[in-house]
N, CA, C and O atoms as a DFTB+ gen file, in Angstrom:
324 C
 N C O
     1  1       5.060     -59.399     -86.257
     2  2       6.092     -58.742     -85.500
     3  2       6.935     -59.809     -84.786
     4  3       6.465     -60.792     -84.214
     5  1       8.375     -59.467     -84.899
     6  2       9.078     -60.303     -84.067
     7  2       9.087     -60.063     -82.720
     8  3       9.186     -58.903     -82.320
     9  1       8.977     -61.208     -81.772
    10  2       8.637     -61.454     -80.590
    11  2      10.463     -60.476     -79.761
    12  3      11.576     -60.710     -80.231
    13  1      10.318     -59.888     -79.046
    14  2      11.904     -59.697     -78.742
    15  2      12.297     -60.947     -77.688
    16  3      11.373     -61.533     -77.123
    17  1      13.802     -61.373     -77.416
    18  2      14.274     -62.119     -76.387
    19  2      15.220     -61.871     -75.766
    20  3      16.192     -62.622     -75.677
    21  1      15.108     -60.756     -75.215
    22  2      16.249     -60.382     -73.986
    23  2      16.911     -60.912     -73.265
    24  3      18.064     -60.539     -73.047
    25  1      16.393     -61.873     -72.728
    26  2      16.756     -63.358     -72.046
    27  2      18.236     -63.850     -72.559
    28  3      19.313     -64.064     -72.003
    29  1      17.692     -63.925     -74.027
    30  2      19.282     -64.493     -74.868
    31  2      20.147     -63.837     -75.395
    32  3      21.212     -64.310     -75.790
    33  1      19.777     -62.530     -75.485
    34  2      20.739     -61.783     -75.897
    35  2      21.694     -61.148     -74.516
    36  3      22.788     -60.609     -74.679
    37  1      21.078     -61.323     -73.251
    38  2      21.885     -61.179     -72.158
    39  2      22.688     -62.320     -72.017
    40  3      23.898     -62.269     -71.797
    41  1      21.924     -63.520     -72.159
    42  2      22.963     -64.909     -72.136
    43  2      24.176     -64.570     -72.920
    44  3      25.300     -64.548     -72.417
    45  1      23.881     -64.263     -74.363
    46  2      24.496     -64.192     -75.338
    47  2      26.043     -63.433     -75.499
    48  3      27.099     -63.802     -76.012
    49  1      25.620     -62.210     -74.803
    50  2      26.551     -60.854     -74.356
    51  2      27.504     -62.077     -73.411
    52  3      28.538     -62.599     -73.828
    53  1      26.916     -62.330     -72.194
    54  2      27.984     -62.333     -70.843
    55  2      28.581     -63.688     -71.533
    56  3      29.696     -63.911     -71.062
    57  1      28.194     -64.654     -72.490
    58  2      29.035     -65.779     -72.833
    59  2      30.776     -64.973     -73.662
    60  3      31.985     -65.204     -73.643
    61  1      29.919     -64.093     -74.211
    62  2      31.106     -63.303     -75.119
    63  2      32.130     -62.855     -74.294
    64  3      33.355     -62.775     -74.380
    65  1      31.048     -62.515     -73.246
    66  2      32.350     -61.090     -71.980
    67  2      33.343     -62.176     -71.587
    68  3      34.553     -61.985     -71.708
    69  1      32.739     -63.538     -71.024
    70  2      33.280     -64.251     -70.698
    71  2      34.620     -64.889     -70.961
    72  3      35.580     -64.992     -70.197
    73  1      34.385     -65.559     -73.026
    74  2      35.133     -65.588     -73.845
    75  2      36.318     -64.725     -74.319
    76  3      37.349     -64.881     -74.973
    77  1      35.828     -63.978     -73.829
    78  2      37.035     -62.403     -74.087
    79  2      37.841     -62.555     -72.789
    80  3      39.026     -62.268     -72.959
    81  1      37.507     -62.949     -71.466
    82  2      38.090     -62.562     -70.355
    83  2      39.258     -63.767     -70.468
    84  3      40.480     -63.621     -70.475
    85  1      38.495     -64.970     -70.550
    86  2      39.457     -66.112     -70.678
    87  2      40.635     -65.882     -71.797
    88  3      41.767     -66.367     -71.807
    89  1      39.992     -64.955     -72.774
    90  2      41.032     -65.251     -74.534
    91  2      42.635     -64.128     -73.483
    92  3      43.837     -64.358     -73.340
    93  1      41.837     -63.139     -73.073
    94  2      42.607     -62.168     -72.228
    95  2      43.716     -62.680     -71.050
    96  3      44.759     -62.127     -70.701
    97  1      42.998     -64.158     -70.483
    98  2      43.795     -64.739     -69.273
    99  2      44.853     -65.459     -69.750
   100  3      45.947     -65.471     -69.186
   101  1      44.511     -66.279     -71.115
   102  2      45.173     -67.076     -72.068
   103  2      46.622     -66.540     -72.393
   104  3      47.636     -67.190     -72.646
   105  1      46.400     -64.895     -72.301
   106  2      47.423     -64.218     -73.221
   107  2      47.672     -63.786     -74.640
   108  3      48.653     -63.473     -75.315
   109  1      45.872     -63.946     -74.873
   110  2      45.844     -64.406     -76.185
   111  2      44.994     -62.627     -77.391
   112  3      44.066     -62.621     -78.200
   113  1      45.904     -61.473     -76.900
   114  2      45.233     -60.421     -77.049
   115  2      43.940     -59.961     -78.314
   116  3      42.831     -59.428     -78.354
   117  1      44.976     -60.591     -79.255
   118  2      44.198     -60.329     -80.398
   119  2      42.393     -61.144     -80.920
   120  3      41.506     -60.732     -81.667
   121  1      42.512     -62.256     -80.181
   122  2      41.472     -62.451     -79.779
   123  2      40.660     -61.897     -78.680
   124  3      39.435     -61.777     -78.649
   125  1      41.640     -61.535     -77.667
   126  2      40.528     -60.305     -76.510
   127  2      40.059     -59.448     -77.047
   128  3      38.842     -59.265     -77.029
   129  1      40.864     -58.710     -77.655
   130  2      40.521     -57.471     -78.445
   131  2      39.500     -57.819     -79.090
   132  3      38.433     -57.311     -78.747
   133  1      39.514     -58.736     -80.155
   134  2      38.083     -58.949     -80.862
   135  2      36.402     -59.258     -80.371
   136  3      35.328     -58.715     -80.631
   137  1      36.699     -60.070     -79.785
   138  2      35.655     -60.623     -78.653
   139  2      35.393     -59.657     -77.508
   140  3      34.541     -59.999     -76.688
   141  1      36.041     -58.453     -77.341
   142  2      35.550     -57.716     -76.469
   143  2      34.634     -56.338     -77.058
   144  3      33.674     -55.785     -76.521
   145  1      35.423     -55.971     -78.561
   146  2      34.786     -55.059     -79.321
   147  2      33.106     -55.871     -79.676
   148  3      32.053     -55.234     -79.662
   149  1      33.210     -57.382     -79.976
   150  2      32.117     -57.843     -80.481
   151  2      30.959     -57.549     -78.919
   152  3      29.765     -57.249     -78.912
   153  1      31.710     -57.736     -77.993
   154  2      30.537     -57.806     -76.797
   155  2      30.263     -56.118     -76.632
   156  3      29.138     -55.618     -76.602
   157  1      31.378     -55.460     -76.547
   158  2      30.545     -54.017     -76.829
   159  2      29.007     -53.775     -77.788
   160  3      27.929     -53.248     -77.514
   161  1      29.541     -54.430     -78.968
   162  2      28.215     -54.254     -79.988
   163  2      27.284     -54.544     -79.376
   164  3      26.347     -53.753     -79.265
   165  1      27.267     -56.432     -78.488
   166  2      26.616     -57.088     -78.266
   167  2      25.160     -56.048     -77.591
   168  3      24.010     -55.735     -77.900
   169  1      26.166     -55.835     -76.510
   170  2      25.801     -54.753     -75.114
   171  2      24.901     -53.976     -75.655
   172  3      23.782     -53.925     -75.146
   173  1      25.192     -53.282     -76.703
   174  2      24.091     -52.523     -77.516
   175  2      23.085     -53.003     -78.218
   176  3      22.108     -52.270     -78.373
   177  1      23.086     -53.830     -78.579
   178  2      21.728     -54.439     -78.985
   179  2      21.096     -55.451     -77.637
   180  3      19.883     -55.595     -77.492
   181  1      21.706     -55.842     -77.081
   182  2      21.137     -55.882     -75.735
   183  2      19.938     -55.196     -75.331
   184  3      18.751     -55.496     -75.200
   185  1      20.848     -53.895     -75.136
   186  2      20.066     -52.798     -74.401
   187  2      18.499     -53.054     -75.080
   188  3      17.457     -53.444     -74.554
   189  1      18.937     -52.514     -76.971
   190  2      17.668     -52.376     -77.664
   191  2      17.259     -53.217     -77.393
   192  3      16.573     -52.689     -76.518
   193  1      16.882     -54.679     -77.294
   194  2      16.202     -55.199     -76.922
   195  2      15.275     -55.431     -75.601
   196  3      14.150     -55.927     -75.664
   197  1      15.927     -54.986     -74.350
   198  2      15.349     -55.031     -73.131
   199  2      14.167     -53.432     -73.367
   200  3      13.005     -53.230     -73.016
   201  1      14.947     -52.773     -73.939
   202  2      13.836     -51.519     -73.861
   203  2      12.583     -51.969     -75.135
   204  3      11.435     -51.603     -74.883
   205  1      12.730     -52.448     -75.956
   206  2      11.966     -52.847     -77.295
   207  2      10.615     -53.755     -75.903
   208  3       9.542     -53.524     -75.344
   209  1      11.450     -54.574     -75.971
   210  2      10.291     -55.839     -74.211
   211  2       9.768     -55.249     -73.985
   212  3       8.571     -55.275     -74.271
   213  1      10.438     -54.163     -73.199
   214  2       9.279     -53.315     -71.844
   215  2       8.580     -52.537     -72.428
   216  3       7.376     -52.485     -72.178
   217  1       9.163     -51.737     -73.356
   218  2       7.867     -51.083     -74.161
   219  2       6.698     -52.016     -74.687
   220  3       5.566     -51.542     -74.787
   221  1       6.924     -53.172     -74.984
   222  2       5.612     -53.943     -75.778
   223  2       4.663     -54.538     -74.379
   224  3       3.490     -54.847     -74.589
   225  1       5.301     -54.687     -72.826
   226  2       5.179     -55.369     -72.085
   227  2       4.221     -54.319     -71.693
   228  3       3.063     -54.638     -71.423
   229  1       4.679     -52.877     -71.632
   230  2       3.810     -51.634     -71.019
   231  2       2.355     -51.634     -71.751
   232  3       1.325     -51.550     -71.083
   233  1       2.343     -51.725     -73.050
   234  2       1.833     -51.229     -73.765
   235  2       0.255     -52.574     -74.522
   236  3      -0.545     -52.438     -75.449
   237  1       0.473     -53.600     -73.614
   238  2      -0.121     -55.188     -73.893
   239  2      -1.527     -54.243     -73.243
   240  3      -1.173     -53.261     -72.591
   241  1      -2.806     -54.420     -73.345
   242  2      -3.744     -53.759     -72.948
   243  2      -3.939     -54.392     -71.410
   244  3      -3.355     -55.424     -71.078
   245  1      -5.056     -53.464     -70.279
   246  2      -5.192     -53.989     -68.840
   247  2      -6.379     -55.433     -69.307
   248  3      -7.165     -55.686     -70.220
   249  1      -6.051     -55.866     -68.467
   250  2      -7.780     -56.504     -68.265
   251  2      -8.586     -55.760     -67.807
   252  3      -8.464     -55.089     -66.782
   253  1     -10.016     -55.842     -68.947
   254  2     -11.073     -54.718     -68.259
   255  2     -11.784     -55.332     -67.515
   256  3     -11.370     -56.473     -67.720
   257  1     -12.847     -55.457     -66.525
   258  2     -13.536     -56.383     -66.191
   259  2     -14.709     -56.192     -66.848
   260  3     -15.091     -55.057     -67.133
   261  1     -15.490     -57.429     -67.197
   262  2     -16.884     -57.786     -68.134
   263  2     -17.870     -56.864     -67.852
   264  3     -18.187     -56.618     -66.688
   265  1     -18.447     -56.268     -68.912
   266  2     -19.601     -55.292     -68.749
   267  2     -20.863     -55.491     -67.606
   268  3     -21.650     -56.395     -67.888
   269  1     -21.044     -54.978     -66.751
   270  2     -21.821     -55.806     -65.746
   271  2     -23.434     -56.043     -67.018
   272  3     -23.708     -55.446     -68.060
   273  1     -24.130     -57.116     -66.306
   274  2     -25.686     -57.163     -67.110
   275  2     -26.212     -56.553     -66.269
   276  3     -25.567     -56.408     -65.230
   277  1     -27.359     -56.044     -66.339
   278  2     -28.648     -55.667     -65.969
   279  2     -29.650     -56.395     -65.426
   280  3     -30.083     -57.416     -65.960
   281  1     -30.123     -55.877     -64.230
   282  2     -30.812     -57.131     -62.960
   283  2     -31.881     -57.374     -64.280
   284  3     -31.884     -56.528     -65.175
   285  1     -32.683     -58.425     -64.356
   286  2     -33.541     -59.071     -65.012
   287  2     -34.220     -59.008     -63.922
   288  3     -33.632     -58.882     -62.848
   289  1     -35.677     -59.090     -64.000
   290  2     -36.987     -59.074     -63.714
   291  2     -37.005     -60.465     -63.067
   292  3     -36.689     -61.526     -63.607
   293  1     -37.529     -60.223     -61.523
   294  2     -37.844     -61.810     -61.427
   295  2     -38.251     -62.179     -61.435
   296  3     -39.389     -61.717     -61.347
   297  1     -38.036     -64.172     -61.596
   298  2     -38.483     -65.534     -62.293
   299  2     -39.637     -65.620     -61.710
   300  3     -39.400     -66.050     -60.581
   301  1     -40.817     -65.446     -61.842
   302  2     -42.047     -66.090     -61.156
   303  2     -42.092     -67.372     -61.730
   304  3     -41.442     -67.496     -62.769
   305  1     -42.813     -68.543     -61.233
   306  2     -43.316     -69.756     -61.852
   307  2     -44.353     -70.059     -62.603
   308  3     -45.248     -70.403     -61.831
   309  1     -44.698     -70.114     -63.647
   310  2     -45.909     -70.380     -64.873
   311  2     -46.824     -71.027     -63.367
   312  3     -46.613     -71.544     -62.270
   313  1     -47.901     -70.573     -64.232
   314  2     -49.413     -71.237     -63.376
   315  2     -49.278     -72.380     -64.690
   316  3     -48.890     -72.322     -65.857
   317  1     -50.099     -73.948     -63.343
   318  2     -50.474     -74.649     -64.488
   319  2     -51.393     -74.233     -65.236
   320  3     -52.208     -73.326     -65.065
   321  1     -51.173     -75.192     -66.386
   322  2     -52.899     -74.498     -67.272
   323  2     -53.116     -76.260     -67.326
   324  3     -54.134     -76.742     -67.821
């Protein structure tokens, strides 16, 4: 199973939003336009990914704690022989 990385796909998104805002400040529409439809997509697989995480993150088993043992009988000391 692939590991998910939300981490980078949020990096990933806001570098785009970013890229779009500047292409937008530039004057440069037709590149806003593009780069902003692409970060829409982005946004959406984003999402899937942060929910894909937390579901695997929920779902990792608890720690149980170790079966307790059973008192053992106690150690007397051998008689010499």
């Amino acid at each position: 199973m692939i590991k998910p990385q939300p981490y980078r796909w949020t990096f990933g998104t806001l570098v785009l939003i970013a890229l779009a805002a500047v292409a937008g400040y530039l004057r440069l529409p037709s590149f806003a336009v593009t780069l902003a439809l692409i970060a829409v997509i982005a946004i959406l697989l984003t999402y899937d990914e942060w929910t894909v995480y937390l579901k695997q993150r929920a779902a990792k088993p608890k720690h149980e704690p170790p079966t307790t043992i059973p008192d053992f009988p106690a150690q007397t000391k051998r008689p010499n022989r």
